[in-house]
NUVEXTI-100415 format. One record per residue (C-alpha): residue in three letters; y, z, x. Coordinates in steps of 0.02 Angstrom, whole numbers, padded with zeros to 5 digits, always signed. Last residue first. Layout:
N
alaYZX;...
This chain:
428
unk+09369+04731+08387;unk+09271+04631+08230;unk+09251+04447+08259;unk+09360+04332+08142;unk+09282+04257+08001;unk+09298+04058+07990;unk+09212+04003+07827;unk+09303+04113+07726;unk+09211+04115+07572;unk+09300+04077+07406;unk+09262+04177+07259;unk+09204+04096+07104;unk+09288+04098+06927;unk+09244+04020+06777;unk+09348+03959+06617;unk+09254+03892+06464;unk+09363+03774+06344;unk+09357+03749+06174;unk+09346+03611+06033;unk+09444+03482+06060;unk+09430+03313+05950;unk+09425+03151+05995;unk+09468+03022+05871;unk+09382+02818+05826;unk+09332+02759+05672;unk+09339+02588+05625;unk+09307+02478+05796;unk+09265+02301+05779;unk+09115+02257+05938;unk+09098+02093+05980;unk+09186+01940+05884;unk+09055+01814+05962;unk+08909+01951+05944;unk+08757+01844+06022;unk+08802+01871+06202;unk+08807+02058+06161;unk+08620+02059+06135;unk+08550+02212+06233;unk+08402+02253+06349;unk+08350+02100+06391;unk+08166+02085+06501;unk+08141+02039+06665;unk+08095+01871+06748;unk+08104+01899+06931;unk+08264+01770+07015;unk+08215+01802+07174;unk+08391+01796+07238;unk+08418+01970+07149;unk+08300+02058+07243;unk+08425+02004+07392;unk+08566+02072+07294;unk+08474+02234+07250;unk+08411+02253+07445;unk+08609+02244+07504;unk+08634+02383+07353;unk+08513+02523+07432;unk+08594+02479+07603;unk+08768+02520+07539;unk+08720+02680+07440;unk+08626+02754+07600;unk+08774+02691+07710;unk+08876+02819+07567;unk+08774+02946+07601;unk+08743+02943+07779;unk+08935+02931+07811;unk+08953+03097+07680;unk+08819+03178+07786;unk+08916+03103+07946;unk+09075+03182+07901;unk+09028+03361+07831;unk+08925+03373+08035;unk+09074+03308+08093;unk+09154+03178+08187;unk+09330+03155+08138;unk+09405+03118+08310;unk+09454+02961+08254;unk+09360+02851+08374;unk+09232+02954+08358;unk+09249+02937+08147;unk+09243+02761+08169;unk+09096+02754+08277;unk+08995+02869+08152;unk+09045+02726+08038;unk+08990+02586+08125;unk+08829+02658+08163;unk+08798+02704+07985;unk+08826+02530+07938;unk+08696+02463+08039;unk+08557+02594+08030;unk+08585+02574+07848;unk+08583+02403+07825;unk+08442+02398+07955;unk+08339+02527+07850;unk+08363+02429+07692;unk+08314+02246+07761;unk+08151+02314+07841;unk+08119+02391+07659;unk+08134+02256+07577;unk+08033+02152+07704;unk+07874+02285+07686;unk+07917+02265+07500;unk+07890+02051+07497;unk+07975+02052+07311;unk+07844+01975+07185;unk+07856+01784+07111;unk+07867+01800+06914;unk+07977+01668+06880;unk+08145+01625+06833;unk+08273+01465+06824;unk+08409+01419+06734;unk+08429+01215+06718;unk+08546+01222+06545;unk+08434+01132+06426;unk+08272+01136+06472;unk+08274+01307+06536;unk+08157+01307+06678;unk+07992+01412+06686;unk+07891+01466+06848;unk+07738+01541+06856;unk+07621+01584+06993;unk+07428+01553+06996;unk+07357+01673+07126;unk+07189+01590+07235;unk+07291+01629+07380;unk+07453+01531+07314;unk+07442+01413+07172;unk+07605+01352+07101;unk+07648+01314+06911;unk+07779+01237+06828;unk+07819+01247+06660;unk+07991+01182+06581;unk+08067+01246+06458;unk+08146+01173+06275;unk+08189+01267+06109;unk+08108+01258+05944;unk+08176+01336+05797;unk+08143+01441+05665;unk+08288+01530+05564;unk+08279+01701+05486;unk+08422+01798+05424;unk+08468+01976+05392;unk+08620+02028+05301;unk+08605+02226+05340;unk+08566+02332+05495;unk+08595+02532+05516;unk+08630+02628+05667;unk+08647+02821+05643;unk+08678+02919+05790;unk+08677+03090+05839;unk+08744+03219+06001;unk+08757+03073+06129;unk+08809+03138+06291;unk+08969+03129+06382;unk+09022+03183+06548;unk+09188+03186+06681;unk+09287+03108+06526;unk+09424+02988+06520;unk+09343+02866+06436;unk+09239+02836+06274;unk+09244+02652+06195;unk+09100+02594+06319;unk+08996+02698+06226;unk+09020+02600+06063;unk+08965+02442+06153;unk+08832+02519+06213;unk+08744+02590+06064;unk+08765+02437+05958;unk+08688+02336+06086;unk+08557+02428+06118;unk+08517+02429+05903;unk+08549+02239+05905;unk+08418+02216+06042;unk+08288+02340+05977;unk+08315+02243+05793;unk+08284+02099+05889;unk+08120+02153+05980;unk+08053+02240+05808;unk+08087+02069+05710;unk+07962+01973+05820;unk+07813+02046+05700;unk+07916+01988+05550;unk+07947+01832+05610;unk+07746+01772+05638;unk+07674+01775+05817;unk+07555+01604+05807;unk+07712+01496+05809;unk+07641+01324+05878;unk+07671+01274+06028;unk+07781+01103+06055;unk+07716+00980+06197;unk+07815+00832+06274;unk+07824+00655+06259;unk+07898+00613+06077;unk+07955+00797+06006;unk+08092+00739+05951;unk+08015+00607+05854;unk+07936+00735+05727;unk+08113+00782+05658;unk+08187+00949+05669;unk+08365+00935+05634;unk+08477+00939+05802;unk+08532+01097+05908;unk+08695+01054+06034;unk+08776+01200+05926;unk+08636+01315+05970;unk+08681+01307+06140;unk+08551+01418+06256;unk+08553+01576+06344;unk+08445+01650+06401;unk+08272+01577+06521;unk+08265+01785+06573;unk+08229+01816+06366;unk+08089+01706+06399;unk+08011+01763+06538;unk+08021+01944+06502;unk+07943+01908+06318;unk+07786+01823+06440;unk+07725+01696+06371;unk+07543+01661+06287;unk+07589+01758+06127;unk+07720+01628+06071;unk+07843+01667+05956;unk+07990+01693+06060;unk+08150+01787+06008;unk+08312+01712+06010;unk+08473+01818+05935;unk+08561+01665+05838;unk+08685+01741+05778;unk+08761+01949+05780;unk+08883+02023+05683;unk+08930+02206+05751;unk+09040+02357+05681;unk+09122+02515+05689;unk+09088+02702+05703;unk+09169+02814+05871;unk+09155+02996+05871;unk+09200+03127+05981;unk+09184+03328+05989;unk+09267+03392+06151;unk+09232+03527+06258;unk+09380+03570+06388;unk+09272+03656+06554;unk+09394+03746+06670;unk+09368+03798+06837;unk+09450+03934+06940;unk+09412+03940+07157;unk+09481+04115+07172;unk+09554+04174+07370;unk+09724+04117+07301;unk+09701+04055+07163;unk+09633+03841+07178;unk+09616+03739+07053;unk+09456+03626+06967;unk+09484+03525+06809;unk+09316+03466+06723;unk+09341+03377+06540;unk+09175+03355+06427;unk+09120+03259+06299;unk+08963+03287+06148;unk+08967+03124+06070;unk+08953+03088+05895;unk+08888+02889+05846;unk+08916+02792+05691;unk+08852+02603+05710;unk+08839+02491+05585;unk+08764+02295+05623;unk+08759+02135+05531;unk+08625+02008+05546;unk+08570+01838+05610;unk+08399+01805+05705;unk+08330+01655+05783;unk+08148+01641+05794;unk+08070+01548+05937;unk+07922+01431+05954;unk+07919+01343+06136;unk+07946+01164+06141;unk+07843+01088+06319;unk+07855+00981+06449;unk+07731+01035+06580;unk+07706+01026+06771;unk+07532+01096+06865;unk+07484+01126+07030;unk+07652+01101+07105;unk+07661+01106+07296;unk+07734+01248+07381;unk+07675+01223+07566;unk+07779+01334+07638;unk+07883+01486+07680;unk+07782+01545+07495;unk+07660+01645+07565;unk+07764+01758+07692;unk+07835+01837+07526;unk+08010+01804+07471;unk+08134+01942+07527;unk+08251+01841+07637;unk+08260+01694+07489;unk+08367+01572+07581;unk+08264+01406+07522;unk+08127+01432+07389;unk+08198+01396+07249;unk+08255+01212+07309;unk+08082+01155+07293;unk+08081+01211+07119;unk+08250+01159+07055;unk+08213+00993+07114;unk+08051+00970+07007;unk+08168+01017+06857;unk+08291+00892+06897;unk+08165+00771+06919;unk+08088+00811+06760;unk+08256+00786+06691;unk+08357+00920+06618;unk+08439+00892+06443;unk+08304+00937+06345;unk+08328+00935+06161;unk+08365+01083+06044;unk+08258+01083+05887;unk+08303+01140+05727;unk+08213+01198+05569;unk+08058+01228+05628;unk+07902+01192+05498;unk+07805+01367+05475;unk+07639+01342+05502;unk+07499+01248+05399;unk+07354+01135+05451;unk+07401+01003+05582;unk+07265+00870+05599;unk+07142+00902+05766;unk+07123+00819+05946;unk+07026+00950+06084;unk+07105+01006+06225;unk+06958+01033+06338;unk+07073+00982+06507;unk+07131+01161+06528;unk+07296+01171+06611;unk+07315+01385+06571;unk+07490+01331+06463;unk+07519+01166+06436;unk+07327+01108+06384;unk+07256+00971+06456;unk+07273+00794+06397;unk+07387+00776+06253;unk+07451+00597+06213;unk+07599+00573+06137;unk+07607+00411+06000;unk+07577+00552+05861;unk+07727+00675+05900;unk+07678+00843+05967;unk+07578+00996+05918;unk+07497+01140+05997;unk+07376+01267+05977;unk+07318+01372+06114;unk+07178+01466+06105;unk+07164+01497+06295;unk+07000+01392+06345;unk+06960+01293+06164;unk+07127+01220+06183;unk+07176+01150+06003;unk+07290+01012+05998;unk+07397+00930+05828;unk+07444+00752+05800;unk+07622+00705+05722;unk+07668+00562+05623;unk+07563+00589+05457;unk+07586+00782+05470;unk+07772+00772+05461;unk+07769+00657+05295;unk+07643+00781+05221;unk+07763+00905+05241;unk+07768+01054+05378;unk+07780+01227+05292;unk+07957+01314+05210;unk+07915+01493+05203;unk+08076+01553+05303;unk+08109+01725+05304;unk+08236+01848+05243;unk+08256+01989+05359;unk+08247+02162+05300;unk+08373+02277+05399;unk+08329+02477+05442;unk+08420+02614+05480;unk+08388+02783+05582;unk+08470+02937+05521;unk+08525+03073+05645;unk+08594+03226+05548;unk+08789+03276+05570;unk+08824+03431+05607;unk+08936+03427+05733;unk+09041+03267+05617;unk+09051+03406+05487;unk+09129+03544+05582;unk+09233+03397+05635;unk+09306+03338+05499;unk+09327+03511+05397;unk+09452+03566+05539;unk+09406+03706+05672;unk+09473+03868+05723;unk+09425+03989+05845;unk+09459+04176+05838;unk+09315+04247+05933;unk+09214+04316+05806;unk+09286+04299+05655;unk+09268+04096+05675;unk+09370+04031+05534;unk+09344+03828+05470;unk+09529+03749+05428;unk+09628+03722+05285;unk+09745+03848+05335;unk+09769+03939+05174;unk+09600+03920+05073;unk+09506+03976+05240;unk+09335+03924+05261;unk+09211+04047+05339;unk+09112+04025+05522;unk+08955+04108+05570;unk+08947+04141+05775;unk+08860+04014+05884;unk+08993+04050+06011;unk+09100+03921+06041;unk+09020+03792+05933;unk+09045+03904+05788;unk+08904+03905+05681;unk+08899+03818+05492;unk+08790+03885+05368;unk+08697+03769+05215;unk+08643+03830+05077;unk+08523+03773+04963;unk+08511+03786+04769;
């Protein structure tokens, strides 16, 4: 039969249980420890997993007798719409060998959400893009006509499922005083644990190979309660793709999202500590749910230097990303007169103050260092890049219900460092 030996977390020595305390004995150096968290230190790391059921439900016969299906022989794009729409070039690389065909399988959506922006709308949130950008490249100052413009239903999969979360922290607590000539600090270590729980709806994840995950997830969020049945007419003048990344191969990304989510949220619940690391975790999924849908964007393309850019418009609430670069030589001219800027003013404070130091400006030059580095994250910012999202908190109405939550001492380390006199006097 095996054994298994607990070590004191003070100093790695074996500990015993003692029938008259209750608690775990350390012979070594006297330390004592409750059942609870002897257990929660050695807790093994267990990954979960959630099985999502799937639709199988495929378009009708009724569907397929009002709607017309596109192959692009350029991209491999297929596509669908409603039968009075006429497809001329493909959506996605603008390919005019879009070839007619019947649709043949796929899985039918189950609810569409219209478009609520215009094309107009959308035309005007390009050319106003490009006004007040400080870090766009030289490039796009002007002449930023659209090359191409499509209406198009991109395939996503929602998913639904309940999260667990148990995570044990390693924390610590820093106090620093002063002994006479002694500088004495104190490390507390602290076991801590937080478990609790998640529901999550309606976590989007594209299907469509051809676009960019980071595009998508940047288009976020849409109103699934504005959704409608899927019904061919709705798709009457624009494109829909089909779904040629199946739900199980898209369930990675969401369980990534849930499991980020998790993680956070429970982290957020520690405080009051100088550090805290993550000592295991167990995240587990259950009650998963499928649902495909299509949802609405805009594509717009630009042509700059023989570069096609990309720009994509939630068709529903107007948000806007892309994937135009950051001009770096302007980044960089941005950060270094930040810094130049505010580290003037605040070597002329501490003048004017008297405060000028060598200890003054390095912590000056530190802090204009932080300030300039932020100025060129806000202009980044105006850019609008499409990156990707790491967590899915939107999607948790209720967010995060705690179940298990203590914090637990454990012992403390005490150091001692001699102070230097800076100012020695000289010897007689």
């Amino acid at each position: 039969m095996a054994t298994v030996a607990y070590k004191c977390p003070n100093c790695a020595s074996p500990l015993t249980y003692d029938g008259v305390s209750g608690k775990m004995i350390c012979a070594a150096c006297d330390s004592q420890f409750d059942q609870e968290t002897i257990e929660a230190l050695n807790a093994p790391e267990e990954a979960g997993t959630v099985d999502f059921v799937a639709p199988t439900e495929e378009y009708t016969a009724s569907d397929a007798d009002q709607m017309q299906a596109y192959h692009c022989k350029s991209c491999g794009a297929e596509l669908v719409t409603e039968g009075t729409t006429t497809a001329t070039e493909c959506p996605y690389c603008g390919s005019p060998t879009i070839l007619p065909d019947r649709i043949d399988g796929g899985i039918r959506p189950e609810m569409v959400v219209p478009f609520i922006i215009t094309k107009d709308q959308a035309q005007q949130a390009f050319e106003g893009y490009f006004k007040g950008k400080k870090l766009l490249p030289n490039i796009f100052k002007k002449d930023n006509q659209i090359a191409e413009m499509r209406k198009l239903f991109v395939p996503y999969w929602l998913f639904d499922c309940d999260a667990e979360g148990d995570i044990i922290y390693n924390a610590e607590k820093k106090h620093t005083r002063r002994e006479g000539e002694w500088e004495v600090t104190t490390v507390e270590h602290y076991i801590v644990r937080r478990a609790g729980s998640m529901s999550f709806e309606n976590i989007p994840v594209d299907g469509s190979v051809k676009l960019d995950d980071k595009i998508t997830e940047s288009l976020e969020p849409y109103d699934f309660t504005k959704a409608v049945p899927f019904q061919p007419t709705v798709l009457s003048g624009a494109m829909a793709d089909h779904a040629d990344v199946d739900a199980d191969a898209c369930e990675k990304r969401a369980v990534e999202r849930v499991e980020s989510s998790m993680i956070n949220s429970l982290r957020n619940t520690v405080h009051g500590y100088n550090s805290v690391s993550v000592r295991s975790k167990n995240i587990s999924s259950s009650g998963g749910k499928v649902t495909p849908v299509l949802l609405p964007v805009w594509l717009i393309t630009t042509r700059k230097d023989d570069k096609v850019y990309t720009f994509a418009i939630n068709g529903q609430t107007g948000e806007l990303t892309c994937d135009v670069p950051t001009d770096k030589g302007k980044a960089f001219l941005w950060g270094a007169g930040a810094f130049a800027g505010i580290f003037g003013l605040a070597a002329l404070v501490l003048y004017l103050l008297k405060m000028l130091a060598s200890g003054t400006l390095l912590i000056a030059g530190i802090a204009s260092l932080f300030a300039a580095l932020v100025v060129v994250f806000l202009l980044i910012g105006q850019l609008k890049q499409a990156v990707s999202k790491s967590s899915a908190e939107g999607y948790s109405q209720e967010g995060c219900q705690l179940h298990v939550q203590y914090d637990r001492f454990l012992y403390a380390n005490t150091t001692r460092r001699k102070i230097e006199t800076q100012n020695k006097e000289a010897a007689a």
